[in-house]
C-alpha positions as CSV (number, residue, x, y, z in Angstrom):
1,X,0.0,0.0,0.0
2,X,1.7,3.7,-1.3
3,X,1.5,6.3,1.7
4,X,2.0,9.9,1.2
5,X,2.2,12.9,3.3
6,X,-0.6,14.4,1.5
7,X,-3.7,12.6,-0.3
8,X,-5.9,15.3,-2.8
9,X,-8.8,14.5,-3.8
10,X,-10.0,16.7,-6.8
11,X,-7.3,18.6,-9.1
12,X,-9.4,21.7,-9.6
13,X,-8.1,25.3,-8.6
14,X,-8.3,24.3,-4.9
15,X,-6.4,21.0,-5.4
16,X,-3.7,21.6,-7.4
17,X,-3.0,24.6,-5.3
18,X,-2.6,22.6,-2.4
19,X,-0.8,19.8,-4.3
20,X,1.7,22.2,-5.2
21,X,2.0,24.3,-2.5
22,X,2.8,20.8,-0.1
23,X,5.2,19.4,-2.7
24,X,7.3,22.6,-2.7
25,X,7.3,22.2,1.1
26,X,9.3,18.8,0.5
27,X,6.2,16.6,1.1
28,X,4.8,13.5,-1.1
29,X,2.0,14.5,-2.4
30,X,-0.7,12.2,-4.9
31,X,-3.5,14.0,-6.5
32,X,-6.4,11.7,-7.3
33,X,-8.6,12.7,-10.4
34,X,-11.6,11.0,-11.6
35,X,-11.5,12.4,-14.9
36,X,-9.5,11.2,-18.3
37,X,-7.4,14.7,-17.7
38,X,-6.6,16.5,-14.4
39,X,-8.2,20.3,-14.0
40,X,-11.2,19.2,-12.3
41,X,-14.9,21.2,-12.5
42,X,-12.6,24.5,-13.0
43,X,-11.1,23.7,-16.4
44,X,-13.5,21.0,-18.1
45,X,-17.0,22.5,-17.3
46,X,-16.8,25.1,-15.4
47,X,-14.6,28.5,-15.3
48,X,-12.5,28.2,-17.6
49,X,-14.6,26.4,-21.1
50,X,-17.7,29.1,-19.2
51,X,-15.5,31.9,-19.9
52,X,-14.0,31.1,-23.4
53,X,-17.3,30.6,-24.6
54,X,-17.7,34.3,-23.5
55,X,-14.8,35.3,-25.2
56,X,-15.6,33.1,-28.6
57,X,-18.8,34.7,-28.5
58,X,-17.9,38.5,-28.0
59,X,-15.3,37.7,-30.8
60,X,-17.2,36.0,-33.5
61,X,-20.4,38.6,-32.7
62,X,-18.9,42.0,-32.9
63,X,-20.4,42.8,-29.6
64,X,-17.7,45.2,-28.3
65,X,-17.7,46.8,-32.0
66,X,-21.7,47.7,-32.3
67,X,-20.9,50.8,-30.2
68,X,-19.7,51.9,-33.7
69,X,-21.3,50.4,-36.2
70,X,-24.6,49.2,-34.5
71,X,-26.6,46.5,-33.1
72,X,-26.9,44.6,-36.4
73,X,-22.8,44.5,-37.0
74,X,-21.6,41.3,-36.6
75,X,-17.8,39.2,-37.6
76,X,-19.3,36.3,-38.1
77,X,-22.7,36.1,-39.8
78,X,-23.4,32.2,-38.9
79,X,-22.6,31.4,-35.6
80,X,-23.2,28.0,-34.5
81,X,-22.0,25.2,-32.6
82,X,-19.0,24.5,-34.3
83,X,-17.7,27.7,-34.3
84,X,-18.0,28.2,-30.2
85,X,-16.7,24.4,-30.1
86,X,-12.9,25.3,-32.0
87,X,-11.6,27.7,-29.6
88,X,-13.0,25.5,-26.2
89,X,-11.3,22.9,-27.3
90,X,-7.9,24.5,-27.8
91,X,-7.7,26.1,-24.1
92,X,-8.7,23.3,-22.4
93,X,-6.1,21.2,-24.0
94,X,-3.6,24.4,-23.6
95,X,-5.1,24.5,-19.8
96,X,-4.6,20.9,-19.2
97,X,-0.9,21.0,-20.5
98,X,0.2,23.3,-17.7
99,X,-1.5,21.8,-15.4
100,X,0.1,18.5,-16.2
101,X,3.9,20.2,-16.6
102,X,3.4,22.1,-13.5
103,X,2.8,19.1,-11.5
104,X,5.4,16.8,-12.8
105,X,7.9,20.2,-12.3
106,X,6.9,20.0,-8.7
107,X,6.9,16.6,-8.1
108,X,3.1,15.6,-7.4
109,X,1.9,12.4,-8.4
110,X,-1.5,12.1,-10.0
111,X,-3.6,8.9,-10.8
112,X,-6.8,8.3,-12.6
113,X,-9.9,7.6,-10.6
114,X,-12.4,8.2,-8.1
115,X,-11.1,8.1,-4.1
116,X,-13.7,6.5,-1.5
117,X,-12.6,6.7,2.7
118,X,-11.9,3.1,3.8
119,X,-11.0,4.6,7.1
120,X,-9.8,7.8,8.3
121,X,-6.4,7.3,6.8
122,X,-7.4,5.2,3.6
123,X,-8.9,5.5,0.4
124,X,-9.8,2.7,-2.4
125,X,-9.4,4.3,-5.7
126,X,-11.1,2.8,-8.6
127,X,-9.5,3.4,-11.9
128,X,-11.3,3.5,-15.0
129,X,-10.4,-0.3,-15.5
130,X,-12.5,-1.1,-12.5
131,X,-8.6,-2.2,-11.3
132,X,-8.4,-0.9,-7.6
133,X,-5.7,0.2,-5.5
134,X,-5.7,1.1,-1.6
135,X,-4.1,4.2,-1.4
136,X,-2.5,5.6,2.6
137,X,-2.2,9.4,3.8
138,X,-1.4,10.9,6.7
139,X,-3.8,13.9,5.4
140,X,-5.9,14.9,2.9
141,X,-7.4,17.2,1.4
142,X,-11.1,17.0,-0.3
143,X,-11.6,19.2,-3.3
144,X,-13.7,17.5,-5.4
145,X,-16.0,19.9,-6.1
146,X,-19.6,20.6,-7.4
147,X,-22.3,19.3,-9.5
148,X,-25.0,20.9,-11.2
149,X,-28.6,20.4,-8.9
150,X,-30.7,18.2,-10.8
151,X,-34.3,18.1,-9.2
152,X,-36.3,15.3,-10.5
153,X,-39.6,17.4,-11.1
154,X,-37.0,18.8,-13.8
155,X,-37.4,16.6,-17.1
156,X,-33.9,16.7,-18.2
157,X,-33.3,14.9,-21.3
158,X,-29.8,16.1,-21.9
159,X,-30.8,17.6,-25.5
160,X,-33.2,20.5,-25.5
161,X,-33.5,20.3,-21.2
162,X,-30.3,20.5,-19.9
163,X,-27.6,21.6,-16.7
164,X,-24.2,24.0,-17.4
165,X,-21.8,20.7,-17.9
166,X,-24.0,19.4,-20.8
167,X,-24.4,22.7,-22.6
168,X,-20.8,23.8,-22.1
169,X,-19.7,19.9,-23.1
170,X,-21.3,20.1,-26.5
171,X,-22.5,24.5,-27.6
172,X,-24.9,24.7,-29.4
173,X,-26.9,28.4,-31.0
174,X,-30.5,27.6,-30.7
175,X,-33.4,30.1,-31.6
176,X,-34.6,30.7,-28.4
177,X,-33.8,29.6,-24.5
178,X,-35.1,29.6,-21.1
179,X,-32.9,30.2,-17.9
180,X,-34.2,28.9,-14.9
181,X,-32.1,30.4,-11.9
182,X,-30.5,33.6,-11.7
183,X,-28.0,32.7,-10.0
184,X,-23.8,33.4,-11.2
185,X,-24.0,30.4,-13.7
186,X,-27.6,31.2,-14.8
187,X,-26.6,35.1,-15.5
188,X,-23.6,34.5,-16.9
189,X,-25.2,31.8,-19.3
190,X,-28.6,34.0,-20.2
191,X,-27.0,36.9,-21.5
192,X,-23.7,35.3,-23.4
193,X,-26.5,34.0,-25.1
194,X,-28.3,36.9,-25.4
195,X,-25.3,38.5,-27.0
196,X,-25.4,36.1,-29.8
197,X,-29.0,37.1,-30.5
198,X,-30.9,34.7,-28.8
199,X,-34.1,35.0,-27.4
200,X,-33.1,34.8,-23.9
201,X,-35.9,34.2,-21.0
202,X,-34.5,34.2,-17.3
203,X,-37.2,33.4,-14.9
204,X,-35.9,33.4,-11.2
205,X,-38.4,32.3,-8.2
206,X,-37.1,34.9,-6.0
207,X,-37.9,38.8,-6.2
208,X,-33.7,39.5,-6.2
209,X,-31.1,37.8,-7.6
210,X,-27.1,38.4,-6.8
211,X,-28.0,39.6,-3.3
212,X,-24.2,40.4,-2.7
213,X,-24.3,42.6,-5.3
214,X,-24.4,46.4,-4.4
215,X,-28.5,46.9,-5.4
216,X,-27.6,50.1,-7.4
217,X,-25.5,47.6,-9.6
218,X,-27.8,45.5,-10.0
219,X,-31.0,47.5,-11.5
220,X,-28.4,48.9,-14.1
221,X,-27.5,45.4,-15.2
222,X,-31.1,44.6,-15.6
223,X,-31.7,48.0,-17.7
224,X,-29.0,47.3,-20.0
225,X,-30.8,43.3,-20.1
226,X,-33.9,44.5,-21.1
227,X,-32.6,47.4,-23.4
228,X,-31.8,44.7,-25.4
229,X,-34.4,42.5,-25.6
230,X,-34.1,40.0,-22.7
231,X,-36.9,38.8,-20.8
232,X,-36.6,38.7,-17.4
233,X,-39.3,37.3,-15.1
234,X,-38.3,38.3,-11.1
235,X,-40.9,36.6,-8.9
236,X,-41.8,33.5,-11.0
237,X,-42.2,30.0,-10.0
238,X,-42.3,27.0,-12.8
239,X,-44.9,24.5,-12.0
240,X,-44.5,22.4,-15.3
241,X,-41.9,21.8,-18.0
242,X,-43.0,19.8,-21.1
243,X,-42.7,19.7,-24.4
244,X,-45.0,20.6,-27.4
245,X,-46.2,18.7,-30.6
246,X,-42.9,20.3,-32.8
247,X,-40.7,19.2,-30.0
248,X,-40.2,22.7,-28.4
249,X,-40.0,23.5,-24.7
250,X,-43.0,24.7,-22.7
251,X,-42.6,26.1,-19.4
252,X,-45.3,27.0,-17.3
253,X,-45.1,29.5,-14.8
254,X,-47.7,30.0,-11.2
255,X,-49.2,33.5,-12.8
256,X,-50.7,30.9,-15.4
257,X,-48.4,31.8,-18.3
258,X,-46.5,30.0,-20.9
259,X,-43.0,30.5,-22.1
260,X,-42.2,28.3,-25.4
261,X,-38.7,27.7,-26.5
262,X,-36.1,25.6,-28.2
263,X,-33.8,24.8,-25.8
264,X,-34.3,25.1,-21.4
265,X,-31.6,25.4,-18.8
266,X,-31.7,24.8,-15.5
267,X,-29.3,26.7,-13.4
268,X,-30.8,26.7,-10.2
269,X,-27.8,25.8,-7.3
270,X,-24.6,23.3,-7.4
271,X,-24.4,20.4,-4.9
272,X,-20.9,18.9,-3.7
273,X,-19.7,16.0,-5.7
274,X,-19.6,13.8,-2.0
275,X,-21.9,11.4,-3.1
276,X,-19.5,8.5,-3.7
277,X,-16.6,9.4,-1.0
278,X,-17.7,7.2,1.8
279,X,-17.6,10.4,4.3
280,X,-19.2,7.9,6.9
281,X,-15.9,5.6,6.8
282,X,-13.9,8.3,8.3
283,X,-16.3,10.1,10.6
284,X,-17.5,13.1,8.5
285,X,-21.1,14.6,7.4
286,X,-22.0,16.6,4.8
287,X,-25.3,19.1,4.5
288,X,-28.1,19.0,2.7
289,X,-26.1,20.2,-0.5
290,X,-23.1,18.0,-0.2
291,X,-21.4,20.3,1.6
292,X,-18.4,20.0,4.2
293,X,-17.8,21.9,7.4
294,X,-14.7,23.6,7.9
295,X,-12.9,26.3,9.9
296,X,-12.6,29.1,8.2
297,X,-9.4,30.0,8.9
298,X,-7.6,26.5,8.3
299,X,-10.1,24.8,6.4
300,X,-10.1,21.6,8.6
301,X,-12.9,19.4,8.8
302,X,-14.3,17.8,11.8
303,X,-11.5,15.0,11.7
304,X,-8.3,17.6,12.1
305,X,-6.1,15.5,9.7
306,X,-9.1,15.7,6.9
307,X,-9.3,19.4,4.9
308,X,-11.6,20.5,2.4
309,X,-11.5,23.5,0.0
310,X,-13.0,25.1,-2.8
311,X,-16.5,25.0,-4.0
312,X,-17.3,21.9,-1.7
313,X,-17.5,24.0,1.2
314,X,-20.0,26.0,-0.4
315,X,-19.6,30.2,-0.3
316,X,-17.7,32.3,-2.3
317,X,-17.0,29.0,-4.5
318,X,-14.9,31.4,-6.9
319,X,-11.7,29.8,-8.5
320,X,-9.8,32.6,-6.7
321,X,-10.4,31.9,-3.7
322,X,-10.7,28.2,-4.0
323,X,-6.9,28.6,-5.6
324,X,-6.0,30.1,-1.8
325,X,-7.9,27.9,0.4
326,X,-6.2,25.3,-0.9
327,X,-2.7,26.9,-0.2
328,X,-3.7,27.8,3.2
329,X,-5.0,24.2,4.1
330,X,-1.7,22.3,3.0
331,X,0.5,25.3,4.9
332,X,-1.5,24.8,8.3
333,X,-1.2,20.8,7.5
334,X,2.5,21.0,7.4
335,X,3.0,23.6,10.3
336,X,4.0,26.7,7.8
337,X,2.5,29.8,9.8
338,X,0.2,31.7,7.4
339,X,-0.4,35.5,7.4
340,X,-4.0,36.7,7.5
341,X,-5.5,36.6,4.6
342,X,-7.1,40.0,3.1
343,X,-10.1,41.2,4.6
344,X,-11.5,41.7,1.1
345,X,-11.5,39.3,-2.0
346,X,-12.7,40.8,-5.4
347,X,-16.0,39.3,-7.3
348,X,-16.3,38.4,-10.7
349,X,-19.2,37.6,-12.7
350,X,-18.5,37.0,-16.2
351,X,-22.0,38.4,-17.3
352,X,-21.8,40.4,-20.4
353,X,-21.2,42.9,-19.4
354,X,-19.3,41.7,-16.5
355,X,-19.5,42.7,-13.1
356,X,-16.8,43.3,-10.9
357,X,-17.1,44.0,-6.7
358,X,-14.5,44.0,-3.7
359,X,-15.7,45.5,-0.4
360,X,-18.6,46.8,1.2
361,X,-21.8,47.9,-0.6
362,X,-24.2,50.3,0.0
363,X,-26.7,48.2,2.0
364,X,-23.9,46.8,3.8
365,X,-22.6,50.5,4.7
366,X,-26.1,51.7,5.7
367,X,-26.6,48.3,7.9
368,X,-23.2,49.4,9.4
369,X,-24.6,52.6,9.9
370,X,-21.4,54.3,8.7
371,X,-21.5,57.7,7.3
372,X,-20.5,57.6,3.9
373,X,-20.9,59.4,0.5
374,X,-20.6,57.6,-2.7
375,X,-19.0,58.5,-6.1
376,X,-20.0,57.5,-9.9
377,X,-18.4,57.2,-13.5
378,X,-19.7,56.1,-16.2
379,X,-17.2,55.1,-19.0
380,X,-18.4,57.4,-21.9
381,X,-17.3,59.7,-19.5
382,X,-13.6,58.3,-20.3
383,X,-11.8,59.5,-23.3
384,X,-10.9,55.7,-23.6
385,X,-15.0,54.7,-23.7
386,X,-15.3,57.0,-26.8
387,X,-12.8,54.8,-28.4
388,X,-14.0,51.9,-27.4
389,X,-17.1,53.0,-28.4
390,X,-18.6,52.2,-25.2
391,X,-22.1,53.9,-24.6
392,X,-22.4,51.9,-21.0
393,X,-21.0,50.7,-18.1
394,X,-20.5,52.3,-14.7
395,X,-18.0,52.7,-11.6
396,X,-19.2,53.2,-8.3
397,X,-17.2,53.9,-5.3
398,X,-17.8,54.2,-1.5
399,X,-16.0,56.2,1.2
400,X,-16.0,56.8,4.6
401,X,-17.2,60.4,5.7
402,X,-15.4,60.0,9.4
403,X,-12.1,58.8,7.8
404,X,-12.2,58.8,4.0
405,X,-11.1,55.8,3.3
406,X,-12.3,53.8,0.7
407,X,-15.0,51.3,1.4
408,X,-16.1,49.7,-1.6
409,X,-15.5,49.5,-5.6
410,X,-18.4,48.0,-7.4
411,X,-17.9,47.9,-11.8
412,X,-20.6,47.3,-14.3
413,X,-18.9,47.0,-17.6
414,X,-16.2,46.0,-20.3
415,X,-12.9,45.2,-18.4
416,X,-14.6,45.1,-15.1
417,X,-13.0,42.7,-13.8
418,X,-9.4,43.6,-14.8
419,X,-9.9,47.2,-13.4
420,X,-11.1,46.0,-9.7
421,X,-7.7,45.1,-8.7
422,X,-7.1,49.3,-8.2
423,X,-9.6,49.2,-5.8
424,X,-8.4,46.2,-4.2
425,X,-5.1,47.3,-3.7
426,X,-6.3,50.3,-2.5
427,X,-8.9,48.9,0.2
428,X,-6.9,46.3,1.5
429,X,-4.2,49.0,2.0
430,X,-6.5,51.4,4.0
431,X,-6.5,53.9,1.0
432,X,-8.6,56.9,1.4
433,X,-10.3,59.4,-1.3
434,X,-6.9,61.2,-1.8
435,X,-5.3,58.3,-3.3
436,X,-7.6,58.9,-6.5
437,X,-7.7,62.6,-6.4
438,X,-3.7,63.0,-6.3
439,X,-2.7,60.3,-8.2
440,X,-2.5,60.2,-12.5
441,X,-3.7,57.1,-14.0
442,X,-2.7,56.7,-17.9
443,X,-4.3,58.6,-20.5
444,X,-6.6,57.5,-22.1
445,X,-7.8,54.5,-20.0
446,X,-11.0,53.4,-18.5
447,X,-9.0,53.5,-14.9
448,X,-9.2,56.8,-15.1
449,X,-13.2,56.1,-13.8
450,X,-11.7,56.1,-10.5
451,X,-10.3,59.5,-10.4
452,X,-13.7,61.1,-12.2
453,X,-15.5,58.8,-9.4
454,X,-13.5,60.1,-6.6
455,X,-13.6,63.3,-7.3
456,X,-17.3,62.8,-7.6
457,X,-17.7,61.8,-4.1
458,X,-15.4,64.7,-2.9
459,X,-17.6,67.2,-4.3
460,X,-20.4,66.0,-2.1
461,X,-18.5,65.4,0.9
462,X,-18.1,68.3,3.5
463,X,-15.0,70.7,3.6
464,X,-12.4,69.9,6.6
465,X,-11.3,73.0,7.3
């Protein structure tokens, strides 16, 4: 039986972080995959093909040129399945590469199959093959992951009613599609769609969606939506899904009406992929999601010599900070002290247009009941926006009345979630106002939003004599 220092169970972001991160500490370090490739959710169905297919569509559409040359311009006059297929598949295999080099660079062994707890210290991994191997670590680490939520009153059929990993496994341009959920994966989803001229219909059962985002944000996200022809229905429960005598989708909603289209994703919540580990072999429990438990601050489970990271332990389940958990876990494993981390973490929601958030938001300020003033750019106000062509998008900025410092950056708009890092920097630093207002930023840029933004907010703020 092979015994390592470190068992990891999952080689997405938080995974390979950790794998890496022990290995350079001198440790032995095996990296269990259940996939044909290592990357995990993060690379094969998740971030990474999610995003391309962002970029592929942006590209092939025009959509950052129609500022210009209107809503009717587009690169590409035919878009369809193929055409969003070719460029996933060649960052994937470009993603997996690194992945690959960087853990044979660092030592990390990796094997083929999925992990189930014998006992606290063992695993039985079952290869492909069905061959099985017993596999002992003194820790581990679970990052296996998410799944998409598939209720059973949902009819999925994998063709026309379908989750994220089987639209993003195999694109396809239909005519018209429902989003149920509004939710990251069901926003970002609805409206790359959207972009490439589909008849987009997002129906969400609650009166909000994206709660964490500031509210003011939000309402100018759903103006731009609708601007362009998206149907959004806040407020609406499904009662039936079925299908008409042409094969087309029919979704019912509670008000009574009908929504017909050609294709119907559900996006409504991810579950942890825990199913199948045999938790109960080595003492742990999981919630009603699939979720573990952990400390926040060293991402141990219940069973100290057990970790989990990433989207298995449910919120912020961002790459990001997945990436980090998974550092921190296999430092505090191995006894390496760890600073604090940040006390803000940026947000990005690969909507188009994206949106882009580190700090506090309005609501949160007001429940604070701190006295604050708030600043706003718009990028046509930016000499940059006018050659981008850019007749939206928006900055808004928070500061502190008592102190001035900054208190939140919250971006609606191309580059979004590039430009956040400023204010980022900025916040984690304990940057006030005056950082903006004395500082240059490049000419022409959109970053120069912060400086029209700031000086926004000073001209409402009072004088200090």
């Amino acid at each position: 039986m092979d015994t390592f220092d470190l068992v990891v169970i999952g080689s997405g972001p938080a995974g390979r972080r950790a794998a890496v991160q022990a290995a350079k500490l001198g440790k032995s370090v095996l990296v269990v995959e259940g996939r044909r490739r290592v990357g995990g959710v993060s690379v094969h169905t998740g971030t990474i093909p999610s995003k391309t297919l962002r970029e592929t569509v942006l590209n092939l559409t025009g959509w950052r040129e129609r500022g210009f040359y209107g809503r009717s311009y587009r690169v590409k006059k035919d878009i369809g399945g193929q055409d969003l297929d070719q460029r996933l598949n060649k960052t994937l295999e470009h993603e997996v590469d690194v992945l690959e080099h960087q853990f044979q660079r660092n030592g990390v062994r990796t094997m083929e199959g999925f992990a189930r707890f014998v006992d606290a210290h063992t695993v039985l991994v079952t290869a492909p093959d069905e061959s099985e191997l017993l596999v002992k670590g003194e820790r581990f680490l679970i990052a296996v992951g998410t799944a998409p939520f598939r209720p059973d009153y949902i009819p999925f059929d994998d063709d026309i009613v379908l989750d994220s990993d089987v639209l993003i496994e195999a694109p396809r341009v239909p005519r018209s599609l429902v989003v149920i959920g509004a939710g990251v994966i069901g926003i970002e989803y609805a409206t790359i769609f959207s972009a490439l001229d589909v008849q987009v219909t997002l129906i969400e059962p609650r009166e909000t969606f994206l709660d964490f985002i500031d509210r003011e944000i939000i309402e100018e996200f759903i103006h731009q939506l609708r601007d362009r022809g998206m149907t959004i229905r806040l407020g609406a429960k499904v009662t039936s899904i079925g299908k008409d005598a042409s094969g087309r989708v029919i979704t019912t909603l509670e008000d009574g009406r009908s929504i017909r289209s050609d294709m119907l994703l559900f996006a409504a919540g991810r579950v942890g992929a825990t199913k199948n580990l045999g938790l109960e072999s080595c003492g742990l429990e999981v919630d009603n999601r699939g979720r573990l438990k952990v400390d926040p601050k060293t991402f141990q489970t219940d069973v100290p010599h057990i970790y989990a990271a990433g989207d298995v332990i449910g919120f912020p389940s961002l790459a990001s900070t997945s990436m980090e958990q998974g550092r921190i876990a296999a430092c505090h494993a191995f006894g390496l002290p760890m600073p604090p981390a940040p006390a803000y973490f940026p947000y990005g929601i690969y909507a188009v247009p994206e949106i882009s958030t580190v700090g506090m938001s309005e609501q949160d300020v007001k429940e604070k009941k701190i006295p604050y003033e708030c600043g706003i750019a718009r990028f046509r106000e930016t000499s940059r926006g006018h050659i981008m062509g850019l007749d939206s998008g928006l900055m808004k900025m928070i500061f502190s009345l008592k102190t001035r410092r900054l208190l939140g950056v919250h971006i609606l708009g191309e580059g979004a979630t590039e430009l956040i890092h400023i204010g980022q920097a900025v916040l984690n630093l304990k940057g006030t106002i005056d950082y903006f207002i004395e500082n240059t930023f490049n000419y022409p840029t959109l970053a120069e939003a912060y400086k029209i933004a700031a000086l926004d907010a000073w001209n409402r703020m009072p004088r200090v004599d």
